[in-house]
C-alpha positions as CSV (number, residue, x, y, z in Angstrom):
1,X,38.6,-32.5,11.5
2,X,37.8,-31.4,8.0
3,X,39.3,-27.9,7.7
4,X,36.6,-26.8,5.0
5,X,33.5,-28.1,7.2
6,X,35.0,-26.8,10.3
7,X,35.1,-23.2,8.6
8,X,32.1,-23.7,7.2
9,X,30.0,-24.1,10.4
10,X,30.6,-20.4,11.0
11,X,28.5,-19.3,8.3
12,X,25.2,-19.3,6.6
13,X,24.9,-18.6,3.1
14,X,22.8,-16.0,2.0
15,X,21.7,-14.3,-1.7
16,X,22.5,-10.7,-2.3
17,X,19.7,-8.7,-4.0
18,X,21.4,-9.3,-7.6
19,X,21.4,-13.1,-7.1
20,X,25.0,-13.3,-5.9
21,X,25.8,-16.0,-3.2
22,X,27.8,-15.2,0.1
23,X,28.5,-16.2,3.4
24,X,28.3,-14.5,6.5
25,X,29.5,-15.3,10.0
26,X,26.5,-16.0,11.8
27,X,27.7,-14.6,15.7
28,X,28.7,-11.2,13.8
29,X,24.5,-10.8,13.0
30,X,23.1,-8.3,15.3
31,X,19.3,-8.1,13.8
32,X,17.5,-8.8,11.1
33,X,14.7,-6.9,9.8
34,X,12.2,-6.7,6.9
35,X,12.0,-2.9,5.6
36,X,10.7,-4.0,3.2
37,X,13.9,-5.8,1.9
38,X,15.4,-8.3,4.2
39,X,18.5,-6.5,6.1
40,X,20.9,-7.7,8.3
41,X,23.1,-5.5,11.0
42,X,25.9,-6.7,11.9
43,X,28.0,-5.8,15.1
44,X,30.0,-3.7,13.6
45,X,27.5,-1.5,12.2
46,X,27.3,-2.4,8.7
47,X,24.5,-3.4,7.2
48,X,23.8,-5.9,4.7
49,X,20.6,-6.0,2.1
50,X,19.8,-10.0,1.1
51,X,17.3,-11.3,-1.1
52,X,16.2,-14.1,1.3
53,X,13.7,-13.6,3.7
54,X,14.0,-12.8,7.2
55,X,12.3,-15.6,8.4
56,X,14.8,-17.8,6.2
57,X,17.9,-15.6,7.9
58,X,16.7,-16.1,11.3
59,X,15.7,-19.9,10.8
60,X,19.7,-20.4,9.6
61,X,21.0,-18.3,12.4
62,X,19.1,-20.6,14.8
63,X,20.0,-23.8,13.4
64,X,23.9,-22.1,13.3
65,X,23.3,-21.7,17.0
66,X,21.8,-25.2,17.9
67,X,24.8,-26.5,16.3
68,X,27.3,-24.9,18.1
69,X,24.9,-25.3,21.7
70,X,24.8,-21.3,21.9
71,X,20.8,-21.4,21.9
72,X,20.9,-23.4,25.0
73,X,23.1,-21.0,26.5
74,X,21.2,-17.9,26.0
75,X,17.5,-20.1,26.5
76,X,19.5,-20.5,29.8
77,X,20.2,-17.3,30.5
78,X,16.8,-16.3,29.3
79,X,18.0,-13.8,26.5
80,X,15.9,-16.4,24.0
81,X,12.8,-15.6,22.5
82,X,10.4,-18.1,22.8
């Protein structure tokens, strides 16, 4: 397995507010809310300000999720929004 692609499967990249690009471990993302800026909590209590929206955040997170078969899990377990 490609070690860079396998790493990067764990992440979504996001924009800090001054335009800088990052990645974040997707299963560390608590919630995401609009207040008015886009902010993610993570589960260890930090919080991170991004520029994208959260639609866009929570659109990646899924797709992170579908990859890895986690949303079927928790649409299994019923913990899924639908």
């Amino acid at each position: 397995m490609n070690t860079a692609y396998s790493r990067q499967i764990y992440m979504i990249n996001l924009k800090r507010l001054n335009g800088d690009s990052f990645t974040l471990n997707a299963v560390l993302i608590e919630q995401v809310q609009s207040l008015p800026d886009t902010t993610i909590s993570l589960i260890n209590g930090k919080k991170i300000v991004v520029k994208n929206e959260a639609p866009e955040v929570t659109g990646m997170i899924a797709e992170y999720y579908q990859l890895i078969g986690l949303q079927r899990v928790l649409k299994e377990a019923g913990e899924e929004n639908e």
